[in-house]
N, C-alpha and C positions, 0 to 999 in steps of 0.2 A: 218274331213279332215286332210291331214299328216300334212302340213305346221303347223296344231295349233301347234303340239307335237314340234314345238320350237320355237314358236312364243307367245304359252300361256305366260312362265314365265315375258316374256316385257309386254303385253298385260295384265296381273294381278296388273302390277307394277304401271300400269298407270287407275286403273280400275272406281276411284271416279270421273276421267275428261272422260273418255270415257261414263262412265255411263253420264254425264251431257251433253254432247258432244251429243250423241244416242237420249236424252231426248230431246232436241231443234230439232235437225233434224226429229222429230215425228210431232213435232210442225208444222215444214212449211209444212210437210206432211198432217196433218190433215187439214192446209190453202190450200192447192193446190186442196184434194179430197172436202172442202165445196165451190169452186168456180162454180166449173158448174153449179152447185145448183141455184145460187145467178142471174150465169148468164140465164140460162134457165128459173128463175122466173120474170129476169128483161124483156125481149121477152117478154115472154104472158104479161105482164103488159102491156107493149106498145102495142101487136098487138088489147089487150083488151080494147084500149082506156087512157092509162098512162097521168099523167099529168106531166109540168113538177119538182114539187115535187118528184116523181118516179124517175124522174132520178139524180136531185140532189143526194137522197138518195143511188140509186144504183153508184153514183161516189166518193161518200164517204165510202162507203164500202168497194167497189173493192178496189180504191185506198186506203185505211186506211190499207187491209188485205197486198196487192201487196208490201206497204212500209214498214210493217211489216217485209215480206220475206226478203226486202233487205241489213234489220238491222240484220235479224239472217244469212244470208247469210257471212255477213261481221264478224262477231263472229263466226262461223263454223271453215269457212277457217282458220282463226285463229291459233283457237284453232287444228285443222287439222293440216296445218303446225307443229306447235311445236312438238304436238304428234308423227308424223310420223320421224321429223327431229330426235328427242331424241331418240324413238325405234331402227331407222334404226341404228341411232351413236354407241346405248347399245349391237344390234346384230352383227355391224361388228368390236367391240371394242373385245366382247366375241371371235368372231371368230378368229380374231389374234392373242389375247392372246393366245390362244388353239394351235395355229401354231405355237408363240414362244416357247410353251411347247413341243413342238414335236422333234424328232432326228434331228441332222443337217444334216443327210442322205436323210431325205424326204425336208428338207429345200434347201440342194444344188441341189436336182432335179429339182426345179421348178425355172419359173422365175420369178420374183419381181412384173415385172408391171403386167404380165398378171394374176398374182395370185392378187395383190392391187385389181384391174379392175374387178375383177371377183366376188371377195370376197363383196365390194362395191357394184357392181350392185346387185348384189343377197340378199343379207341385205337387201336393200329400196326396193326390190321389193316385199320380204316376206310380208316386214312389212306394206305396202301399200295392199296389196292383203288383206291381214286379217284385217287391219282396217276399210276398205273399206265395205269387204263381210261382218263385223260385223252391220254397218251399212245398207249396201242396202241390205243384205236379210232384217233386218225388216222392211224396208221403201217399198220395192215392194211385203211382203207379203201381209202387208196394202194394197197395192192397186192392188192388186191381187183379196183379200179378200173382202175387202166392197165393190166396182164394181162390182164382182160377184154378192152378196148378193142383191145388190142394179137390177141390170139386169133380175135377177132373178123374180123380181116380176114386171118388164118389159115385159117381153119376152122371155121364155124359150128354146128358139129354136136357139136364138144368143147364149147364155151359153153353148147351147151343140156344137156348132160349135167350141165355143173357146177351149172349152175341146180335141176338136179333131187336134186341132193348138198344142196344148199342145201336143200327142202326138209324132205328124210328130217331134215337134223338139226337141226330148227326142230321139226320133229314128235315127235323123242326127246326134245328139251329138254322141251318141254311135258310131257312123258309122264315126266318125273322129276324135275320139281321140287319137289314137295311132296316126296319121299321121301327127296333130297339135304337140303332143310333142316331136318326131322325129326330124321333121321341127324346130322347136323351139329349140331343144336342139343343135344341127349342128350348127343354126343360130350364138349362145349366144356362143359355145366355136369357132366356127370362129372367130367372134367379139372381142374375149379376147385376140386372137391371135395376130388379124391383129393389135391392139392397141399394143399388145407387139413390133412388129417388128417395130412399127411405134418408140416406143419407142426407140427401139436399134440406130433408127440412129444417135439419140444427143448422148445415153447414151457413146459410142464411139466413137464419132469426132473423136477426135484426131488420133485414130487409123485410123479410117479412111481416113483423112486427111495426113496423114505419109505417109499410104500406097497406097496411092492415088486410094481404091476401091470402090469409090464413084457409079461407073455403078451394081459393083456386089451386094453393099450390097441395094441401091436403088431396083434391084431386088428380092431379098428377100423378099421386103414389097409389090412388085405389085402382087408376086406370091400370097403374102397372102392375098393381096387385093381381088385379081380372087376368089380364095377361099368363102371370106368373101360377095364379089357380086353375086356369084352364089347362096352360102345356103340361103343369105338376098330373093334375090330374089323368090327360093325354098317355103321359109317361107310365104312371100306376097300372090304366088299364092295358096297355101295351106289356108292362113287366109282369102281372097280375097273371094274363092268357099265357105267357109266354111257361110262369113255372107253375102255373095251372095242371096245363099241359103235363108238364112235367110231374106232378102229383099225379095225375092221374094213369099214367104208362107207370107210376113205381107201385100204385095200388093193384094195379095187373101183374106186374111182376109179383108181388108179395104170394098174392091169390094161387100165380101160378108154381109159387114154391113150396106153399101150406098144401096145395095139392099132393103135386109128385112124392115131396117129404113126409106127406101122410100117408100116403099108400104105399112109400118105402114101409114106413114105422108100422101098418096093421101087416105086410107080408112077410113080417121079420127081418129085411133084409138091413134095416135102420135097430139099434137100441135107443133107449129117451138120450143117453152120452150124445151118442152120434147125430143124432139128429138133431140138438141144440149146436152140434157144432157147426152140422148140415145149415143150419135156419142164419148163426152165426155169422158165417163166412160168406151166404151170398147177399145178407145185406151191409157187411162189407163189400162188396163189391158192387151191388147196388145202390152204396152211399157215393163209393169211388165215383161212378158212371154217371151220379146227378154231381156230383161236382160238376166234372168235365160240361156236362149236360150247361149247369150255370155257370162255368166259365165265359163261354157265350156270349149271355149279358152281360157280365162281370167286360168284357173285355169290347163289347163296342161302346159299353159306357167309359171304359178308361179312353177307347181312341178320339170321344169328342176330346179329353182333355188334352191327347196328345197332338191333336189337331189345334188344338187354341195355343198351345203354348209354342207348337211350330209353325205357326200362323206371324206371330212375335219375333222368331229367329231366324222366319226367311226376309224380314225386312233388314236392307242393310242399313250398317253402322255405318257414321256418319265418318267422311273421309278422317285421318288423323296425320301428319306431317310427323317427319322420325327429327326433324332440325331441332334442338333444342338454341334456343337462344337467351343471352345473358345479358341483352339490352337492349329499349325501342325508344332511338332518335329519332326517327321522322316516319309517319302512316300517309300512304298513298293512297287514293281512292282514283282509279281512273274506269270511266264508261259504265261507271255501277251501274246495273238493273236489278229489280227487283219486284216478284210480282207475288203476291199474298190472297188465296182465298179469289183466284183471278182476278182481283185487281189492281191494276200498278202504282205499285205504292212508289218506287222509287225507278228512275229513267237515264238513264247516261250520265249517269251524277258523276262529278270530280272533285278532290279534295284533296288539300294537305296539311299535316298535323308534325311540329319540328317543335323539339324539346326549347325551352324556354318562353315556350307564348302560352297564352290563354287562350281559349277560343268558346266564343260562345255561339252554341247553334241554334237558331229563331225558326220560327214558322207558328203558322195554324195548327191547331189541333187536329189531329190525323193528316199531314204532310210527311209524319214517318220520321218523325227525330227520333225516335225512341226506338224503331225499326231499322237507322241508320250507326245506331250503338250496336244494334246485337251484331247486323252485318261487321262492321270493324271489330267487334269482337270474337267475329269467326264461331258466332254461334247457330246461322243458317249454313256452315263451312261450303257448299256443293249445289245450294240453290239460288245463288243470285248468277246474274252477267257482268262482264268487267273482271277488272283485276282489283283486290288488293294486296298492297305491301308494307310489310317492315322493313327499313332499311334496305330494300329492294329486291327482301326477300318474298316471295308468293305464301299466303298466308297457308295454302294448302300445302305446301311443305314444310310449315311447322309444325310442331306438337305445340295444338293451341290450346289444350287441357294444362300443360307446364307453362307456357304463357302468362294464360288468364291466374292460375294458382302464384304466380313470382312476379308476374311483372304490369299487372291490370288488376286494378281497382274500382267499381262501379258501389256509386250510391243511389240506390232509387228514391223516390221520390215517394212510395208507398212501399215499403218491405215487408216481407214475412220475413217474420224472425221465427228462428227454431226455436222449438218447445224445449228450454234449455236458460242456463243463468248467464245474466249478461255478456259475462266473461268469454263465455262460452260463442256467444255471436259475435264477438270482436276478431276472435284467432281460431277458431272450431275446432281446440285442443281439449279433450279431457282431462280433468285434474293438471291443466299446462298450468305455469308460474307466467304471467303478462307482467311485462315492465311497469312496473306502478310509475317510477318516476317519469315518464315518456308519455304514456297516459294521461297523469295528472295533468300537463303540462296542456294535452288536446283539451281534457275535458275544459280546464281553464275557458281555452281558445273559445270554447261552444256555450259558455256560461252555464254548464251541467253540474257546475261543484252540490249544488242544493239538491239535485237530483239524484246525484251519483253516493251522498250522504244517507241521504233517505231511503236509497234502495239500495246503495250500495253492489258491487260487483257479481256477489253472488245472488242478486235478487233473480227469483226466475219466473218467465215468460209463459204465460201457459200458452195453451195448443191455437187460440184464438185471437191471441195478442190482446184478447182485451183488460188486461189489466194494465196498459197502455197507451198513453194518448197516441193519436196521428204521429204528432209533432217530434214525441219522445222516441219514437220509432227511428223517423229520417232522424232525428240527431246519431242514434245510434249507431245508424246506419254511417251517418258521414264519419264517425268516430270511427268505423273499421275501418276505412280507406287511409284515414289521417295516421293511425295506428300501424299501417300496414306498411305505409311512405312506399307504393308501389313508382314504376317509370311511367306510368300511365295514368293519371285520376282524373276520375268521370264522375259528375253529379248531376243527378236529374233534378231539376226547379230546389237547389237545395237551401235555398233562403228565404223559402216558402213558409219553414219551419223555425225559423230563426225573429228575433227582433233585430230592428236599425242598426242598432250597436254593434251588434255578434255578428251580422253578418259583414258590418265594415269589416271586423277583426277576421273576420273568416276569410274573407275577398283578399285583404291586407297579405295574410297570412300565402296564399295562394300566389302573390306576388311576389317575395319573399325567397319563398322554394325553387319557383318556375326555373331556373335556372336548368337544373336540371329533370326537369320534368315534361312533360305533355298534357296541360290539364286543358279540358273539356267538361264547361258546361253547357247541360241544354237550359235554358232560361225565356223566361217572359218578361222579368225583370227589367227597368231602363235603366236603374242604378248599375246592376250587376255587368248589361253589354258595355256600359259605359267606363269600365273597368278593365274591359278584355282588350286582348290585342289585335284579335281578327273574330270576325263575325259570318258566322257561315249562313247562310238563308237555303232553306229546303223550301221548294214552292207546292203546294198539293199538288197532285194530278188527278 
């Protein structure tokens, strides 16, 4: 089945608890097929005169075997949980990384929650499907199989019947599987949707609250909602017919074994034992055969997921260079192109950036300065034209994930900062120790001493930044870079944020280091170009 081809590598990781896991669940399997047994011998004991010794004995049994079940029951589950919880966690941990690894062309396509939601659902379902069908295909071949076996030398004439059950719902599967996964897949990205827009209404308050479009953008989400209740429903009646169906071929079945089993039982050929065992063991095997029957469904609803999530891994990863490098003197920009959303943002651009200057990059708003940072940061790596280099090396043979982590610093100009304590957005260490004294020394630089008092290091950020001014943000922000003292710092408008003073000290400060650095701001500022050593101009196109 497709799903294994990526769901094996989890499934192998985990294979000494699933083997042990499989082994128990055989167990209460073999207790479930020797009960009829027990109980169709306990019958004829009684109708033959039982004493009651007999039934002591058969109360001990049952009940010994029953309480058995409900000890392995309670370890399954278990064991179940953890495995699926761990799998699911490892598949959609896998999956995101694979999306961090991708261009931020396919990343700004999509949206957040409905790709989280999607990604999410689809993982636990993989991984639940195939734990599941590793488990109950062996469990209802068993009693598929010894039922049969067992029947067989019952009554041959019930076996061939069930055989013919078997068919008919080989013949429905076939005849509705396109239209459960159809159904099913419309369902599941409706769903991803409508959770998206629902999303959008917090994610935007504010805006929306400003703009007071609280009617338009509420419907947005009823629209999606319509959507979402029509496939949902679409999908019911599709699933509905399909084990309809299926109820209704096992109510024929029953009919046709209350039959034959009766007419055993009035010619004597059945005692009441036997024939509870008779009635027993073929709906086991009538239980077996509607599994398989909703396997089916089960399994073209798994393949939308495994279709979304390999949907995700046939997009490649964005190039990644093996050159580690330990230092950047001078950035080359020759014959740059760049075209975004087909429109050209950037054209045959050239440029050079050598350790001890400042350089401040100007232009109009959408000319692409901020489009000409990601490109030298080797963050479109595979979709502009031109070259760029470090030290003359080709940015696509470095490893620009170790780069940007050791030796590039970038401050925006609006950040999101992670849901997390200050500290925590300066170095992105858990419980790390940051050099207070080195720190202080920036904070100083940035006049955040009152700031930094008041909230202090550990103060934390919720998920919306808004316990934050703007301004308090970019300061932070320039703090990591300053913190960081990369070979490379970048500030976007970062004296935006700043008073006269703090930013002389700031600018001052940038002059000071430059020596061995490559700083680069983008600015609007006349003070700040008039500070820099070269001025790059990007023209729109």
């Amino acid at each position: 089945m497709k799903p294994f081809t990526l769901t094996k590598p989890y499934l192998l990781s985990h294979k000494y608890t699933l083997a042990t896991y499989i082994t128990i669940i055989l167990a209460t399997t073999a207790i479930t097929i020797i009960s009829p047994y027990i109980i169709g011998d306990f019958l004829d004991i009684l109708v033959g005169g039982g004493d009651i010794g007999a039934i002591l004995r058969f109360c001990i049994i049952f009940g010994g075997l029953n309480i058995l079940k409900i000890i392995i029951g309670y370890i399954t589950t278990i064991m179940y949980t953890k495995i699926t919880a761990k799998m699911s966690h490892d598949l959609n941990m896998d999956t995101i990384k694979h999306v961090q690894g991708l261009s931020l062309s396919y990343i700004n396509q999509k949206d957040s929650a409905y790709l989280s939601q999607r990604l999410g659902t689809d993982a636990g379902n993989m991984i639940v499907f195939s734990i599941s069908l590793v488990q109950s295909i062996l469990t209802n071949v068993v009693m598929l199989i010894v039922p049969f076996a067992i029947l067989l030398t019952m009554n041959w004439f019930v076996v061939v019947l069930m055989v013919s059950f078997l068919a008919v719902y080989t013949a429905l599967y076939f005849a509705f599987k396109k239209s459960l996964y159809n159904a099913g897949f419309a369902f599941r990205e409706a769903q991803a949707k409508f959770f998206s827009k629902l999303h959008e209404q917090l994610k935007y308050i504010k805006t929306i609250k400003t703009n007071a479009i609280q009617p338009q953008i509420n419907a947005r989400a009823e629209n999606s909602f319509i959507d979402y209740r029509d496939t949902g429903i679409h999908n019911q009646k599709v699933n509905y017919l399909y084990t309809g169906l299926d109820g209704f071929i096992s109510t024929l079945a029953q009919i046709a074994l209350f039959v034959v089993g009766g007419i055993q039982l009035l010619a004597g050929n059945f005692t009441i034992g036997m024939f509870t065992i008779f009635t027993s063991y073929f709906g086991m095997m009538l239980g077996a055969s509607r599994y398989f029957f909703g396997l089916g469904a089960s399994y073209q609803n798994v393949m939308v997921s495994y279709n979304r999530i390999k949907e995700v891994f046939e997009h490649k990863l964005e190039s990644r260079g093996a050159e580690v490098i330990k230092d950047i003197s001078k950035i080359e920009l020759r014959g740059l192109g760049f075209t975004y959303a087909t429109e050209g943002i950037i054209k045959d651009f050239n440029a050079e950036f050598e350790k001890g200057n400042i350089y401040a990059i100007v232009g109009a708003n959408g000319a692409g300065k901020s489009t000409l940072i990601s490109l030298l940061m080797g963050l479109y790596i595979d979709e502009y034209d031109g070259r760029i280099t470090y030290d003359d090396a080709d940015i696509r043979s470095i490893d620009m994930t170790a780069a940007r982590q050791n030796l590039i610093g970038f401050a925006e100009q609006e950040p999101l900062l992670i849901a997390d304590s200050i500290k925590y957005n300066l170095d992105y260490i858990d419980k790390g120790g940051c050099n207070l004294s080195t720190l202080e020394k920036y904070i100083n630089l940035l006049n955040m001493k009152d700031f930094a008092s008041e909230r202090t290091l550990d103060f934390v950020i919720n998920e919306k930044n808004t316990n934050t001014s703007g301004g308090e943000k970019q300061k932070i922000s320039i703090l990591k870079v300053l913190y960081k003292d990369p070979a490379v710092m970048i500030f976007d408008e970062p004296t935006s944020a700043l008073d006269a003073q703090t930013a002389q000290c700031f600018i001052g400060y940038l002059q000071q280091i430059k020596k061995n650095k490559i700083v680069i701001i983008i600015t609007h500022d006349e003070v700040v170009k008039g500070c820099c050593d070269r001025i790059i101009k990007i023209a729109k196109t």
